[in-house]
N, C-alpha and C positions, 0 to 999 in steps of 0.2 A: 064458820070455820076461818081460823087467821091463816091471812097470806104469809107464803113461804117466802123468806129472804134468802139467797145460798150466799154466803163468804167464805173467803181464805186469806190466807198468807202469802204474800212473795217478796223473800227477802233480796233476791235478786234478779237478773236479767234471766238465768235459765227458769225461776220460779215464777217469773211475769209470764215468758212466753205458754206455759203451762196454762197459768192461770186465765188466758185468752183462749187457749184452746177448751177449756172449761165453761168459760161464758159462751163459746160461738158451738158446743155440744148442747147445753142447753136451751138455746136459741133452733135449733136443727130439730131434735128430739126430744125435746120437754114436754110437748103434747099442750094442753089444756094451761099448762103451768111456764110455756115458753117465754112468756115474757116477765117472769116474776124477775123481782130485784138482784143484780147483783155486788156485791160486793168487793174492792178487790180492797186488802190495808197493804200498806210500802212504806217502808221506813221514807220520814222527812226528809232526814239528810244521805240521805241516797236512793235519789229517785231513780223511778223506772227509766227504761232508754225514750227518747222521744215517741218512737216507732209502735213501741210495747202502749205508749198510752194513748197514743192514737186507734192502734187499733182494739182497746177496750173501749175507748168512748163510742166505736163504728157498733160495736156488741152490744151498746146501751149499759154498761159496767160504769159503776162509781168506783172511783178512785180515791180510799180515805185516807190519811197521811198518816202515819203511826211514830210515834216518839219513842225509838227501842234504844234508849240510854237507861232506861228504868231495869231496876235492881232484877237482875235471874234474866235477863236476854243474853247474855253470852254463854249458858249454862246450856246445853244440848235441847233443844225445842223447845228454852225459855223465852225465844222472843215468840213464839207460835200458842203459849201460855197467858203471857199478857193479852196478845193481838185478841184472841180470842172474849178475854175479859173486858174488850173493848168494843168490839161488834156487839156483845149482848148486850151493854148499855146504850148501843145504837136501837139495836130492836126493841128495846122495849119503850123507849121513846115513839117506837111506829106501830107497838099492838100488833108486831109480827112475828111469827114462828122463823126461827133461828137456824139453817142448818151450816154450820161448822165445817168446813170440811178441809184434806192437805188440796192445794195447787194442782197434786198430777193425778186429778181425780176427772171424770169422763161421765156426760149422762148420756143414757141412750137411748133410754124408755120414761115416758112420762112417769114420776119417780111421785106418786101418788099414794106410796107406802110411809111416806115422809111425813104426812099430816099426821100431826099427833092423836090421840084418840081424847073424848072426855076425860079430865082427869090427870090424864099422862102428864109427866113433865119433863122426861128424857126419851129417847130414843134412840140405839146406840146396837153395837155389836160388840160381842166376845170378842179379846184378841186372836188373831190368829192361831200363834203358835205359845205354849205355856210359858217358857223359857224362865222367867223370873216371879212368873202367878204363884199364887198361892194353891197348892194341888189340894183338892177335897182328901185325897188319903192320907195328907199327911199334915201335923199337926201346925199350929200356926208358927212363920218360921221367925227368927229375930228380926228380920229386917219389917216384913208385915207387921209385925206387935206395933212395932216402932211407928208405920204408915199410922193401922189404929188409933193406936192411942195418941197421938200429935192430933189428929181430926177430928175427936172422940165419935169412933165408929161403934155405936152398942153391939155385942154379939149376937143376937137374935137377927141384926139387919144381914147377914152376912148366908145369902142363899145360895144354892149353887147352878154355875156355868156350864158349858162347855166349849172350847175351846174351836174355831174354825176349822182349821186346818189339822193338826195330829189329835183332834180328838180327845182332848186331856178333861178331867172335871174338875173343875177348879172353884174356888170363892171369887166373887164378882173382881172383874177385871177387865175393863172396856174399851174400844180400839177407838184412840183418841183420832183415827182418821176422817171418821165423820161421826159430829154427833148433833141430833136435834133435839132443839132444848126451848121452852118456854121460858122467855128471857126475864119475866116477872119476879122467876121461883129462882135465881139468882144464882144458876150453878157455875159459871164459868166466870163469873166476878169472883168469889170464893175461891174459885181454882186459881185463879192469877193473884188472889190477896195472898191463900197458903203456900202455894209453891218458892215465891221466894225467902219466905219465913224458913221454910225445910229445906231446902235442896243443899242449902251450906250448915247443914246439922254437921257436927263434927261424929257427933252414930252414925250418921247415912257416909258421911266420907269415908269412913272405915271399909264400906261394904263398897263403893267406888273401886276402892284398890283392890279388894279382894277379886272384882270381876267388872269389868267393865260396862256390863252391858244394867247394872244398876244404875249405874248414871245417865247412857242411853236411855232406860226407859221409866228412870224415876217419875219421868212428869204423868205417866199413865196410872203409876199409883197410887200418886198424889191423885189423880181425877179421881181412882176406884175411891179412896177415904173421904173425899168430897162429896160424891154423889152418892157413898153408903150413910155418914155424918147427917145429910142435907133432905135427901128424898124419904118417904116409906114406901115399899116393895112395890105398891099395888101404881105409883105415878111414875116405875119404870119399865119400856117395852123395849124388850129384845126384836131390833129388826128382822127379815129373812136375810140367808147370806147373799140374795142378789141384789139388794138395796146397799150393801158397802162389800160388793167382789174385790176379792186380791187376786187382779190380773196376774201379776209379776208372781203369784204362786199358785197358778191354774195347774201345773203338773205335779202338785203335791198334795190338791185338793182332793179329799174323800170320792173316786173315781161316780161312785151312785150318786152323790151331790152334784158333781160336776156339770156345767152347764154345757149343752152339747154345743152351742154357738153362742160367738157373743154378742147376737144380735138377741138372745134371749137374757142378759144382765140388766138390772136397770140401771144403776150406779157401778163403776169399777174404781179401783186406784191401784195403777198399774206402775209405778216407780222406773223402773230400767227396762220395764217389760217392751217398750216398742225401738228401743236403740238394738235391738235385734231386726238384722233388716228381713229374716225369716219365721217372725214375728206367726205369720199368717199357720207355717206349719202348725204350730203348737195349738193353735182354736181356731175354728172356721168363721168364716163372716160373710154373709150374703149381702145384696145391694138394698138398699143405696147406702146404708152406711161401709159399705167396702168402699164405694167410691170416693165417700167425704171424707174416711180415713187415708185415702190415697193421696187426697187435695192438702189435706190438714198438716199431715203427722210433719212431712218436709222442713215446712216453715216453721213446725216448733223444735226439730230436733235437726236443724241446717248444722251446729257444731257445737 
């Protein structure tokens, strides 16, 4: 079985401090997998604060330097597009399993759902919430054709989802927050060569103006056309929802799914969820990780 690498993105000081509190969750509650590899990439030319890189090196985190002058980093999560396409050409250099994930993401349980199975070569979760997917009841829309056919996605690869949080059934559409990937089978080089080909399509700028949050979330479907173009069905796994929780939308979460504590999540990515300093109201936590989030969260969210 290939050892798991974890990486992210910090493009800045809030997103380093993040990504520290990531490596030293992993290090806490990794279990069996604590000391696997971590990753952190930072733009070259603006490096992390001293402080930030010292205390990933105390975490045992590599620090890779990222060159985000390249074409689609200024474009909403196109530097987190590239970065990505650059860690899987690290792992596969190391014959290690790839997980991808944002910065304000938290392990808590040895995350043992993460190994890929024989065969597999993604491992991923439904989006959240529908907003821009493609809904199974309704017919494919202009802007999807468009994703398609730029990627050449065949229509038979196109099975159905559903959706995290409001429960939608959709066509594949994967929550770019964490994804495990067999870095061989080359999905996230392809992701970062396609996206800056599309993202400045003068069709897709259309659909920009019309709504904004196509542009927010064009880079996820660039990934769905990439990993539908690239994989067949049977070397994709659908995670469980507590291998990539959305903290930050724990009260909107299907109440019979909902985790009763979050000392039962393995993986979270919780965004704004803990700058509520009544945080603890909304999901319970028992010890020791109540205490280490006590120790922790301060020094990542001082200001």
């Amino acid at each position: 079985m290939a050892e798991l690498v974890f990486a992210c993105l910090a493009e800045d000081e809030p997103a380093g401090q993040r990504a520290l509190l990531l490596a030293r969750s992993l290090r806490a509650f990794g279990g069996r997998m604590a000391g696997s590899s971590v990753w952190v990439l930072a733009p070259r030319e603006k490096p992390l604060p001293e402080s930030v890189r010292d205390g990933l090196r105390a975490a045992g985190a590599d620090l890779v330097p990222l060159a985000t002058c390249c074409s689609g980093a200024e474009f909403p999560f196109g530097a987190k597009v590239l970065a990505a396409g650059v860690a899987e050409a690290r792992a596969a250099a190391t014959r290690s399993t790839l997980v991808w994930m944002d910065a304000g993401t938290l392990i808590l349980r040895e995350p043992d759902e993460l190994h890929l199975p024989p065969g597999g070569a993604l491992g991923a979760r439904p989006v959240d919430l529908a907003l821009i997917g493609s809904r199974l009841a309704d017919p494919v829309s202009p802007f999807w054709d468009l994703i398609y056919r730029a990627c050449a996605v065949p229509a038979e690869h196109l099975f159905p989802m559903e959706t995290s949080v409001d429960e939608v059934a959709i066509r594949p559409y994967f929550n770019a927050g964490l994804l495990v990937v067999r870095p061989e089978r080359g999905v996230l080089g392809r992701w970062a060569t396609m996206f800056p080909r599309l993202y400045r399509d003068p069709r897709l700028a259309a659909f920009y103006r019309e709504d904004e949050r196509y542009a927010i979330f064009a880079h996820q479907a660039v990934l769905a056309g990439v990993v539908l173009s690239s994989l067949e069905r049977e070397a994709i796994g659908e995670l469980s929802p507590w291998a990539n929780y959305p903290l930050h939308l724990h009260e909107r979460y299907p109440l019979a799914r909902r985790p009763p504590s979050l000392d039962e999540v393995t993986v979270c990515r919780y965004e704004d969820f803990f700058e509520n300093p009544a945080w603890e109201d909304v999901i319970p936590v028992e010890e020791p990780l109540r205490g280490w989030l006590s120790r922790a969260l301060p020094a990542t969210f001082a200001g």
